[in-house]
N, C-alpha and C positions, 0 to 999 in steps of 0.2 A: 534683711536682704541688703538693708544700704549701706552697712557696715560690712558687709561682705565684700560689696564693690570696693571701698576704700582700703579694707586689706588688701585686695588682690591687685588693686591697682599701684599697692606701695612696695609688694613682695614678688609681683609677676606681672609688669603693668601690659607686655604682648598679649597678654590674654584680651583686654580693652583698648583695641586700637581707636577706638570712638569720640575716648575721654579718660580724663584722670578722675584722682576720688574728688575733686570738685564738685561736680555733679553729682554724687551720692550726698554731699555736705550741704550741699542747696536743697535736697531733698530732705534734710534732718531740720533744714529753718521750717521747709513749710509744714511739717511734721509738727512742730514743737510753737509753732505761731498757731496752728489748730489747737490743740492740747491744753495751751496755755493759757489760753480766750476761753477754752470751755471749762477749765479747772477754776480761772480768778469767774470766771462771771456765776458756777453755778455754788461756789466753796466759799473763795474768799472776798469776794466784792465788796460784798455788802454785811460780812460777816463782826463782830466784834471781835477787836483784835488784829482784824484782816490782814494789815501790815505786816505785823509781827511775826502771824503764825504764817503768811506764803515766805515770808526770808525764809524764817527759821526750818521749813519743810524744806523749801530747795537748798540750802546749805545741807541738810541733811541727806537729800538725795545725792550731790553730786559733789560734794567735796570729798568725802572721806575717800571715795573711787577716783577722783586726781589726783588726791596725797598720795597713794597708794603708788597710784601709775609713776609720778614724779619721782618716789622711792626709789622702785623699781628702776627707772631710767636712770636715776644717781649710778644705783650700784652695778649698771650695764656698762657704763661710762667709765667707771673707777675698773673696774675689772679687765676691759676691752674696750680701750680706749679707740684702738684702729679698727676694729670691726665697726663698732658708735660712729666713726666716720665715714668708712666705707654705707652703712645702712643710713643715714641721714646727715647730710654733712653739719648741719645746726648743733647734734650732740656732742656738746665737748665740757669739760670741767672749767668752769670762768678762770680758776689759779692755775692751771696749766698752761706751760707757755705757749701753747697754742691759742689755747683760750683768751690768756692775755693778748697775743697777737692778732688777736679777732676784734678783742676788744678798741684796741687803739685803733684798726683801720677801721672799725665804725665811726669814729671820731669824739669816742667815750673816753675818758680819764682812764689807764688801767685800774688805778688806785680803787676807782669806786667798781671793781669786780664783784664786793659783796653786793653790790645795788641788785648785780645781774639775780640773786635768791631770793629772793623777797616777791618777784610775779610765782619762782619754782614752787615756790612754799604756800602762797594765800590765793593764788591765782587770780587775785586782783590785781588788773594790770599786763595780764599777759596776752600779747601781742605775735602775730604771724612776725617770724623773722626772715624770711624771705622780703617782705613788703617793709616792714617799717622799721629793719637795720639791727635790728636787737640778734647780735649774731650766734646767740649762745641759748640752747633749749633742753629741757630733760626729758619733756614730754610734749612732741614736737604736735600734737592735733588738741593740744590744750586752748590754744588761743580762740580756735571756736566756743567750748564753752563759755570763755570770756565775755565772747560778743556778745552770747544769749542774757547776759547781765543787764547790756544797755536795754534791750526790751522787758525784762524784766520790772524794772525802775522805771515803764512807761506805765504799767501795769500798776505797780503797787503804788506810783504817789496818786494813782486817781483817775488817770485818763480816761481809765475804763470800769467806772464806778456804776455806769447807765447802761442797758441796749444802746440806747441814740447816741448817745458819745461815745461809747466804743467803736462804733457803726463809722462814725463820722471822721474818727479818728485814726481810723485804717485805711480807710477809703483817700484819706488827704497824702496820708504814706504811699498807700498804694500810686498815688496819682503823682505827687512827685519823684518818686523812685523807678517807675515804668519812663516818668519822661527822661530823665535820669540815665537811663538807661539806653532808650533811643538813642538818645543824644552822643551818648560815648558809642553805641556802634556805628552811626554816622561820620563822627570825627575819625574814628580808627580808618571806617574805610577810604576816609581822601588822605587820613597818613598813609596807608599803606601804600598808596599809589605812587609814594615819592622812595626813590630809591633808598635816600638816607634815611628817611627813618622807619624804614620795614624793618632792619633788626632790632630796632629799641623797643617796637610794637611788637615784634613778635616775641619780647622777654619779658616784658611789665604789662601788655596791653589787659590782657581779662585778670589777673590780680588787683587792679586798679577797683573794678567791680566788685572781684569776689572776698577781697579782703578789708572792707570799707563798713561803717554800720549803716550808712545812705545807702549802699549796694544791697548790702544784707535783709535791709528793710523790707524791701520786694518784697523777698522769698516770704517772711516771715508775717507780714502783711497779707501775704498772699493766700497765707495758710489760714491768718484769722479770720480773713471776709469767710472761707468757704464754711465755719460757723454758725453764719446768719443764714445762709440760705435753707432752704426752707427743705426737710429730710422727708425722702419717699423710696418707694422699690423701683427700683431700674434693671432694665433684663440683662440677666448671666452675661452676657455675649457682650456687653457695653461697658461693665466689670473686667473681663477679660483680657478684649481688647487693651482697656486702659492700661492693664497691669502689664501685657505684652508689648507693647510700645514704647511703657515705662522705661524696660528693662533691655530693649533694641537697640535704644539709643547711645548708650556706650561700645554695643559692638559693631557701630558703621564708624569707619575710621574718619580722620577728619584733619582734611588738604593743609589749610591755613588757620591762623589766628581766630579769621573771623567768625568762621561757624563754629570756634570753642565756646565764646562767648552767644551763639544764637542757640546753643546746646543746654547750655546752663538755663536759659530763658525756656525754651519746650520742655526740658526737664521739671524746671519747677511747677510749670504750668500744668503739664502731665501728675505731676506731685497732687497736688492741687486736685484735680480733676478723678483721679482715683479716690482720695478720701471719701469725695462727695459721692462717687455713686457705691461706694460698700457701707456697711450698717455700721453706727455704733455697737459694736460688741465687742464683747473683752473677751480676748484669744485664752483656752484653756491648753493645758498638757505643754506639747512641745513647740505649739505655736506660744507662748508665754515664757517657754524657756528663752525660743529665740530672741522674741522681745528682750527679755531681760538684759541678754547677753551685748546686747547692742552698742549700750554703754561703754561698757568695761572694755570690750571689745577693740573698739574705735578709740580706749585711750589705749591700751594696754599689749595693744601690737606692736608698737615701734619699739618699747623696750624688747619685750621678748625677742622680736626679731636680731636682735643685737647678738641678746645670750644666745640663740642659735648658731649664728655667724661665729662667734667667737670660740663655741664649743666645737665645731664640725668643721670651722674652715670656709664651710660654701659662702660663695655671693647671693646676694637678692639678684633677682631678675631671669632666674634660672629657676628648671622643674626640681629640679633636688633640691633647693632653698623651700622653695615653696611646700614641697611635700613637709619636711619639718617644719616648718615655721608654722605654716597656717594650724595643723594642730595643738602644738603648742600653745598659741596664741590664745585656740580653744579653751584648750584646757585650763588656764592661765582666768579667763575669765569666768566660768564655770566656776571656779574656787574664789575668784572675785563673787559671784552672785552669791552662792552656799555658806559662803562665811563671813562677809562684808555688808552685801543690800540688804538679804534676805531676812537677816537680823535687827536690820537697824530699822525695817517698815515696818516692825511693830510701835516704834519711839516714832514713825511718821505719822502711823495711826494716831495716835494721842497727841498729837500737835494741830491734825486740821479739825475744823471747826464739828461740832456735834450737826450743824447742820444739812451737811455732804450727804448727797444720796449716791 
């Protein structure tokens, strides 16, 4: 479902007057800071090897479905170069003089254009170019993946080798990254109040947050505490609700700057709070497919979207785009999972630890 938001919000974002797909991407940290916490602490914590084998699974899981996306975006790029721009303005070829000319107003040497393939290709390193200048992308929702690295690397050098220090160790995150937080919606709201600098707050203000690994922390923090607490049945109706509220919240629209950023905050929190009151249990049929698709999904729409544009004519932002695009995109992932994931979790299977229940 949160991968749905963030297509729809990139291919027809009037549908979500609420929010952008920020809010579904916040919902993917507390997702994946849950997950994460429960996979190293029941798999790999204390497993031999442990290091080893969590890279080597998650390089398995999620690079091959980056390359792929990044592929794809090359050849969206190189084909249809002005639809690439019209559909996200960051997609352009680094040796194209465009490209080049993107290059130097960042304040980068043209010369080192190759530098710009080296995040397209390993995805280490790759950064939101909106926020931190890098003005050239192939696979422009890659740079999230990226982040989940830095939490990664908290995990496998040990942080979280204990209960108690994992406990202790998210809880300190947790506690600076809420203050963190505060604190920038408090500053935002007495800039806002000066005339000059409401338009600067109103273009950087919640990127500042949302594209940070301090900001990020929150969410994914947030997702780990819920973990520890202690699992029971909670009535249908409390389940529901969560899920309904969840999913409200992108469609109340939303006046100013401010409550983007207090959106992001009830979302994750919401995030959070859903987990906890439905069961551990691993979704069958086409609850599983969807799972699946989520990934691939979430990279693999912004190129397709390109190839539609460029095949058809239509712009994003419109019901005819969208009508193409979004299944495309489907379909587009669907043959990512059938012939890319689904093959490779068998070589995932034999990597994690014989101990995993």
């Amino acid at each position: 479902m949160l991968s749905f938001l963030v297509v729809i919000s990139h291919f027809w974002s009037s549908l979500l007057p609420g929010g952008d797909g920020s809010l579904a991407v916040m919902g993917f940290y507390v997702i994946s800071g849950y997950v994460i916490t429960l996979v190293w602490s029941k798999t790999y914590g204390n497993a031999p090897n442990g290091f080893k084998r969590f890279w080597l699974n998650r390089f398995v899981r999620l690079y091959p479905t980056f390359l792929a996306s990044s592929v794809i975006g090359f050849l969206a790029i190189y084909f249809y170069p002005e639809a690439a721009r019209a559909i996200n303005r960051w997609m352009e070829l680094p040796w194209s003089p465009e490209g080049l000319k993107r290059i130097a107003e960042a304040g980068i040497d043209p010369s080192y254009w190759w530098a710009i393939l080296i995040p397209q290709i390993t995805l280490v390193g790759y950064q939101a170019p909106a926020f931190w200048g890098v003005p050239i992308t192939f696979s422009p929702n890659a740079w999230s993946v990226n982040m989940e690295l830095y939490f990664y690397l908290a995990f496998s050098f040990g942080l979280t080798a204990t209960f108690f220090r994992a406990r202790r160790f998210f809880q300190a995150a947790f506690l600076v990254t809420s203050t963190y937080f505060l604190a920038l919606c408090i500053a935002g709201h007495q800039l806002l109040s000066t005339d000059m600098m409401a338009p600067y707050i109103a273009i950087n203000y919640h990127q500042i947050f949302y594209k940070t690994p301090v900001g990020i922390a929150f969410f994914f923090s947030l997702g780990a505490l819920v973990y520890y607490f202690p699992k029971k049945a909670y009535p249908n109706v409390f389940k529901v609700s969560a899920f309904i509220l969840l999913f409200a919240i992108p469609l109340v629209p939303v006046p100013t700057p401010i409550p983007v950023i207090s959106r992001l905050l009830a979302f994750g929190i919401l995030c959070a709070i859903t987990l906890l009151l439905w069961p551990d249990t691993k979704p069958k049929g086409i609850l599983k497919l969807l799972g699946d698709l989520s990934y691939p999904l979430f990279l693999l729409h912004w190129p397709v979207g390109v190839f539609v544009s460029g095949l058809t004519g239509l712009e994003k932002n419109s019901a005819a785009f969208f009508i193409f695009a979004m299944p495309a995109s489907l379909s587009a992932s669907v043959l990512a999972v059938y012939f890319l994931e689904r093959p490779l979790e068998a070589h995932r299977e034999k990597i994690r630890p014989k101990t995993e229940t």
